[in-house]
VOBA-1610 file (N, C-alpha, C; in pm, whole numbers, padded with zeros to 5 digits, always signed):
BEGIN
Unk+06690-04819+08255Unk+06728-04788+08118Unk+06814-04661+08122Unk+06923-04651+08051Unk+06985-04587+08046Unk+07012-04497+07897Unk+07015-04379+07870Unk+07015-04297+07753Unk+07111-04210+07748Unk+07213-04241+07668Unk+07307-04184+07622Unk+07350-04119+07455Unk+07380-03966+07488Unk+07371-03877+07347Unk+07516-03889+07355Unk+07530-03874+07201Unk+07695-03918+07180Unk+07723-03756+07116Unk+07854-03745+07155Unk+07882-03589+07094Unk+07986-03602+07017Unk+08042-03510+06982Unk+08153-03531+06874Unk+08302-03581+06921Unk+08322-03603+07048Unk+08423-03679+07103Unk+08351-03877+07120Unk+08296-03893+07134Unk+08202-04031+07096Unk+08185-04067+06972Unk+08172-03989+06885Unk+08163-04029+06723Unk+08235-04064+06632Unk+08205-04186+06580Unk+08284-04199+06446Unk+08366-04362+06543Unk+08328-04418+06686Unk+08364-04534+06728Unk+08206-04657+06716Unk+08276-04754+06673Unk+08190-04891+06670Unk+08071-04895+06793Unk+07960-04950+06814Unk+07861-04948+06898Unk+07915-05019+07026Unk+07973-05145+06949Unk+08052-05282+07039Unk+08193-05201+07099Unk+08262-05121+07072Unk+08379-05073+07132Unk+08279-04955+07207Unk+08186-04850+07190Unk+08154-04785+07260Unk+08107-04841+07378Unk+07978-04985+07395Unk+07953-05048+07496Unk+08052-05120+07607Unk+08149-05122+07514Unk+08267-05211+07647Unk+08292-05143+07673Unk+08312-04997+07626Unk+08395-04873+07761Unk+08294-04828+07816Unk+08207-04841+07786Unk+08028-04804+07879Unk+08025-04919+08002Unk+08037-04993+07953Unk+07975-05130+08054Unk+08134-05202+08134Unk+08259-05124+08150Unk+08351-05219+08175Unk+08383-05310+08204Unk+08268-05368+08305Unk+08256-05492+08367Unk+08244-05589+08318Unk+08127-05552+08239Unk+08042-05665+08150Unk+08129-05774+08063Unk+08112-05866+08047Unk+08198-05947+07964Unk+08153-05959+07810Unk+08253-05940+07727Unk+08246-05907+07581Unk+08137-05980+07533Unk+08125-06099+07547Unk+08026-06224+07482Unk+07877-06171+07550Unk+07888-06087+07667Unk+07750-05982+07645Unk+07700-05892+07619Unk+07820-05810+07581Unk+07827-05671+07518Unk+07752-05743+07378Unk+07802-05816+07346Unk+07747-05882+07194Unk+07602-05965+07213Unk+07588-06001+07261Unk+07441-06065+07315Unk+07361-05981+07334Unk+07354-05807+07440Unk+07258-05737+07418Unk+07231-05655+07261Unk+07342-05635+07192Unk+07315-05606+07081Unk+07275-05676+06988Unk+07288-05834+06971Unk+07213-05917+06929Unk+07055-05903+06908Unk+07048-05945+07072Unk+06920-05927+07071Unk+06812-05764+07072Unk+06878-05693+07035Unk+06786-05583+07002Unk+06783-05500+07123Unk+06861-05531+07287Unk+06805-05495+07391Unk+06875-05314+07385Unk+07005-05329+07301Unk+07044-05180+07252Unk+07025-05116+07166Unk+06990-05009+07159Unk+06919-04922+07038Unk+06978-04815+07024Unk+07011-04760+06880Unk+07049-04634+06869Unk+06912-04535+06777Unk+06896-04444+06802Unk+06776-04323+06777Unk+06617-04443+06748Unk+06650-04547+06808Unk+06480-04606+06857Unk+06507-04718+06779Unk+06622-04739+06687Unk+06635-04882+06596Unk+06715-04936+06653Unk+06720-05083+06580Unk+06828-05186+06638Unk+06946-05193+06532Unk+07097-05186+06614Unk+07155-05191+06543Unk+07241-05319+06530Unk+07387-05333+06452Unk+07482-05436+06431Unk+07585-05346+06539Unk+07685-05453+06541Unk+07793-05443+06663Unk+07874-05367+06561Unk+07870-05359+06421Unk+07958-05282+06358Unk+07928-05115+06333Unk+07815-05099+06386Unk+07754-04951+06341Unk+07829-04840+06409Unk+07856-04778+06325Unk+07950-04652+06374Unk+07852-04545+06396Unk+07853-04487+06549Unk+07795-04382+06634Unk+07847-04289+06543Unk+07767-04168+06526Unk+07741-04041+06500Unk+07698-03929+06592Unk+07755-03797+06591Unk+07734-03744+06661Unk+07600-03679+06679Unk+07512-03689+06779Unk+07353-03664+06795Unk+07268-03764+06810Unk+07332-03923+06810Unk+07236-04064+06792Unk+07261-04067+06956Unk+07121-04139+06966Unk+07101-04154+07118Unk+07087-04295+07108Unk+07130-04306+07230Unk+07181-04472+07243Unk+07116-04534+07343Unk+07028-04628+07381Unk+06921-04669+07474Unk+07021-04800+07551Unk+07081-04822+07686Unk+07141-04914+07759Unk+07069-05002+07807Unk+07039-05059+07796Unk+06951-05145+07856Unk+07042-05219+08048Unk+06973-05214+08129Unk+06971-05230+08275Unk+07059-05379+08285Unk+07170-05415+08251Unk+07216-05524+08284Unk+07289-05589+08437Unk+07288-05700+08415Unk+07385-05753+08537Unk+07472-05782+08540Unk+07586-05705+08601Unk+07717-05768+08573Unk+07789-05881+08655Unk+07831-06019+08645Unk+07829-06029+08690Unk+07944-06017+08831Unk+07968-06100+08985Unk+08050-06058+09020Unk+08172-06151+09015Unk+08261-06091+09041Unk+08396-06137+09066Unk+08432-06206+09193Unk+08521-06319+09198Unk+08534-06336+09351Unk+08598-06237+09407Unk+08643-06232+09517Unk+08723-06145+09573Unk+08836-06194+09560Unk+08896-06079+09533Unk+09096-06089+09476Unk+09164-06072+09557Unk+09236-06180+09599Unk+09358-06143+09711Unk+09490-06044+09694Unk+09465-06029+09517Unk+09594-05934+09485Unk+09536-05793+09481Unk+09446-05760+09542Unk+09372-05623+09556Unk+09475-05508+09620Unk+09556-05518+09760Unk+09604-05465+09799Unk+09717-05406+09683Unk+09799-05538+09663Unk+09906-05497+09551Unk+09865-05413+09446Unk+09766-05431+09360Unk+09700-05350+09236Unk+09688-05210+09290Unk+09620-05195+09462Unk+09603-05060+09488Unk+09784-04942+09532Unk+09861-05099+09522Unk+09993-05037+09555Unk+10080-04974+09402Unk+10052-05004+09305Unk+10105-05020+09169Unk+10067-04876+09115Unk+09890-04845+09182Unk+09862-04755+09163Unk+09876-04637+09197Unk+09905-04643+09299Unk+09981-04515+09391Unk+10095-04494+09326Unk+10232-04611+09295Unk+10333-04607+09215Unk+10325-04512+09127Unk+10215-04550+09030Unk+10222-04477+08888Unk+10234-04363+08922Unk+10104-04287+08995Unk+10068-04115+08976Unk+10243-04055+09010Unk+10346-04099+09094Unk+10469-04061+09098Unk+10520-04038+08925Unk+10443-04130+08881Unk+10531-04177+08715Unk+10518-04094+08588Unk+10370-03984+08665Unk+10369-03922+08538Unk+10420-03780+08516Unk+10472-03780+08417Unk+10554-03681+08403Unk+10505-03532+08321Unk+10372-03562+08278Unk+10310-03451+08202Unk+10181-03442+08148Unk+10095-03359+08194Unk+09949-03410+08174Unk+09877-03264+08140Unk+09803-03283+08060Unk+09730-03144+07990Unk+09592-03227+07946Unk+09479-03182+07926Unk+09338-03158+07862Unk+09364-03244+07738Unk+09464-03279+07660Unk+09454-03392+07571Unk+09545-03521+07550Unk+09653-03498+07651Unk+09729-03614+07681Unk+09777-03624+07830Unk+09850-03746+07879Unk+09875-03794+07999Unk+10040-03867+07899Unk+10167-03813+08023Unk+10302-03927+07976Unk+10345-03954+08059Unk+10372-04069+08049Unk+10386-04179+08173Unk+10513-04206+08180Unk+10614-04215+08245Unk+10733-04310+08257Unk+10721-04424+08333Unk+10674-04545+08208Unk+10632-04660+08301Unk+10721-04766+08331Unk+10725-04800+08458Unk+10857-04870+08508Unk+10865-05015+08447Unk+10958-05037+08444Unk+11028-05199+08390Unk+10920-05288+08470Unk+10835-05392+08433Unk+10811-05499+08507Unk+10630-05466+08512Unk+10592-05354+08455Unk+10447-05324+08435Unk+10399-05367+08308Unk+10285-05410+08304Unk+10251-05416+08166Unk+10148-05281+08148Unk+10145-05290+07989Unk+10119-05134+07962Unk+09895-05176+07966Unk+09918-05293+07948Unk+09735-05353+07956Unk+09703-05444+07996Unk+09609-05530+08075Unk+09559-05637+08113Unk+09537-05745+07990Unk+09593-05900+08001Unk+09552-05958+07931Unk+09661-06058+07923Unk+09603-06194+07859Unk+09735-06286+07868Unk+09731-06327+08009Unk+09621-06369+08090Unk+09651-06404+08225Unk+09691-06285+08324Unk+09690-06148+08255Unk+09697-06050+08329Unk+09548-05934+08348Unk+09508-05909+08483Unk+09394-05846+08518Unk+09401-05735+08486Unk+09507-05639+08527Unk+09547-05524+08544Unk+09651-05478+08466Unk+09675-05335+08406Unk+09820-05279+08387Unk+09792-05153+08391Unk+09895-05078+08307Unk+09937-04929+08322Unk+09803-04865+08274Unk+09748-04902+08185Unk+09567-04878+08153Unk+09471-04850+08261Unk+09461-04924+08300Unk+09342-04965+08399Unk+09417-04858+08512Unk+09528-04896+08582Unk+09544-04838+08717Unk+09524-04676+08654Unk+09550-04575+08530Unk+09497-04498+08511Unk+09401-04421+08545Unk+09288-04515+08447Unk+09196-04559+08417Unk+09119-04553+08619Unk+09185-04572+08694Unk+09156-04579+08859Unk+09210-04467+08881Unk+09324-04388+08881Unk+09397-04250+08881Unk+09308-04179+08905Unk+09244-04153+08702Unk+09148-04051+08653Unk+09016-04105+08636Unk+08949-04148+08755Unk+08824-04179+08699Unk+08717-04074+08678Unk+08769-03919+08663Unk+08671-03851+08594Unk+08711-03834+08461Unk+08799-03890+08396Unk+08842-03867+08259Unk+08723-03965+08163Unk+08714-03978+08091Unk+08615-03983+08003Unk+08642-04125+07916Unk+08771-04074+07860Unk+08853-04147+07716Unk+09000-04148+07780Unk+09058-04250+07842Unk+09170-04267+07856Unk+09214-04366+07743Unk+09297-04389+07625Unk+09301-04500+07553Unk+09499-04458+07507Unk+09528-04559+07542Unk+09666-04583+07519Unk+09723-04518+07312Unk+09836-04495+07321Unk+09836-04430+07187Unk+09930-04541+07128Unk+10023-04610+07190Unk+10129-04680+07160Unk+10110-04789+07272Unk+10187-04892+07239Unk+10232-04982+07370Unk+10412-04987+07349Unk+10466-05036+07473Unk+10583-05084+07510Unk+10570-05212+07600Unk+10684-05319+07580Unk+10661-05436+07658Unk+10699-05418+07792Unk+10633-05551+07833Unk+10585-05530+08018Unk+10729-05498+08061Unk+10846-05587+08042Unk+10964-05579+08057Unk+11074-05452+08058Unk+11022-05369+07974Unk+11096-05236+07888Unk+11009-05136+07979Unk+11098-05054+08038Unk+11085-04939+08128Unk+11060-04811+08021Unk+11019-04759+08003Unk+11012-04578+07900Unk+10862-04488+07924Unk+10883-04386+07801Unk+10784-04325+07767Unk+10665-04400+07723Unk+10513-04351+07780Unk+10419-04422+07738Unk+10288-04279+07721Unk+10242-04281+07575Unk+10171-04181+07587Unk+10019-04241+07607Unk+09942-04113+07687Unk+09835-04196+07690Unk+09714-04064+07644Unk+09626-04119+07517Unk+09518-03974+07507Unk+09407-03968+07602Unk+09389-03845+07606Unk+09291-03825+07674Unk+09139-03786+07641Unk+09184-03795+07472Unk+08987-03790+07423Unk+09038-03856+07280Unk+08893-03904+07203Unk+08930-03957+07118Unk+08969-03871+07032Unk+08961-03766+07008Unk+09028-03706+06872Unk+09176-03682+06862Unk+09231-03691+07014Unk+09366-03701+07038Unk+09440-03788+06994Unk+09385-03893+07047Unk+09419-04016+07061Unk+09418-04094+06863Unk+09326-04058+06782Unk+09298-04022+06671Unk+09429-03939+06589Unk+09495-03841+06616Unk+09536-03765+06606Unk+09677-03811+06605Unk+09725-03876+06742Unk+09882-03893+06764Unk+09870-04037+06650Unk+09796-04159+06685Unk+09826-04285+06610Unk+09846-04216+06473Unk+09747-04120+06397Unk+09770-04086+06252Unk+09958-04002+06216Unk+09974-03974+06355Unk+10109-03925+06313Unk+10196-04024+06355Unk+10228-04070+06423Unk+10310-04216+06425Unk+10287-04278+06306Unk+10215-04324+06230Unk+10186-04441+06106Unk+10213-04296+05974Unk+10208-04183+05999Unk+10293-04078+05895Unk+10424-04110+05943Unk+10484-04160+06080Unk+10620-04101+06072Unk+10594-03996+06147Unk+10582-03917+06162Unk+10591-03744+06240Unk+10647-03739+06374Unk+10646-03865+06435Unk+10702-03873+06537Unk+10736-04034+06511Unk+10834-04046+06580Unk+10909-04233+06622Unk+10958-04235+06753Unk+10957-04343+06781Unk+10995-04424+06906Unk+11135-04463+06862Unk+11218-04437+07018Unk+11381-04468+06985Unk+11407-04568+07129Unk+11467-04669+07099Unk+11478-04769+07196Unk+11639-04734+07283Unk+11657-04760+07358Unk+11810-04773+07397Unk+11770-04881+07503Unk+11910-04966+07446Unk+11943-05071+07544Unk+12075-05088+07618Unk+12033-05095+07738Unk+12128-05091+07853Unk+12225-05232+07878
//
């Protein structure tokens, strides 16, 4: 069993989005199944997948199995992509990471894709906490990619993009 206190960088996110970045492995349809069934608890009750963490609620994990993966023959490559990136970044401080991510990466896994500019991060900095993308750009399109580094950041830049305060400028070659 596992017990986790949420602090004010944890607060104010869904139970079900806090458990998938808790449990990475785990597959969504069980992130939702232990909360179903009651096996996760926040301050000793059972909650819904919609309950928004507060800062000071303790959160009870219950001991799961994840399961495994076969082994990936594209392992080597993924560990090569990753080395790539850390060349790529161009500026990194205590609340953001900027990436110049090359043409032909995708910025997240999905769509038949395992891996992207996320994840190999996400492998970079695995003492970082909250890596969560602020924007995307397509797999195709080479540029700037910001990435936060806690949630209030990350909080912070999306609210000024959707003001306007900052924009994205495309140029095509």
């Amino acid at each position: 069993m596992q017990f986790v206190e949420i602090d004010s960088d944890m607060a104010g996110q869904r139970i079900d989005n806090f458990l998938r970045n808790q449990l990475k492995a785990l597959p969504k349809s069980m992130v939702y199944r232990i909360v179903r069934k009651g096996e996760v608890r926040v301050n000793k009750k059972r909650v819904k997948a919609e309950y928004k963490l507060q800062a000071g609620d303790l959160v009870r994990i219950p001991p799961v199995t994840i399961p495994q993966e076969e082994e990936n023959p594209g392992l080597s490559t993924k560990l090569n992509k990753v080395a790539e990136l850390e060349d790529c970044i161009i500026f990194e401080d205590e609340h953001m990471l900027i990436l110049n991510k090359p043409s032909g990466t995708a910025v997240h896994g999905g769509s038949g894709l395992k891996f992207g500019a996320i994840e190999a991060l996400r492998a970079l900095r695995p003492q970082a906490r909250f890596l969560e993308l602020v924007h995307r750009i397509d797999r195709d399109t080479s540029g700037i990619l910001l990435v936060a580094k806690k949630r209030s950041a990350c909080a912070t830049f999306k609210h000024s993009f959707a003001r306007r305060q900052y924009r994205s400028i495309t140029l095509l070659l």
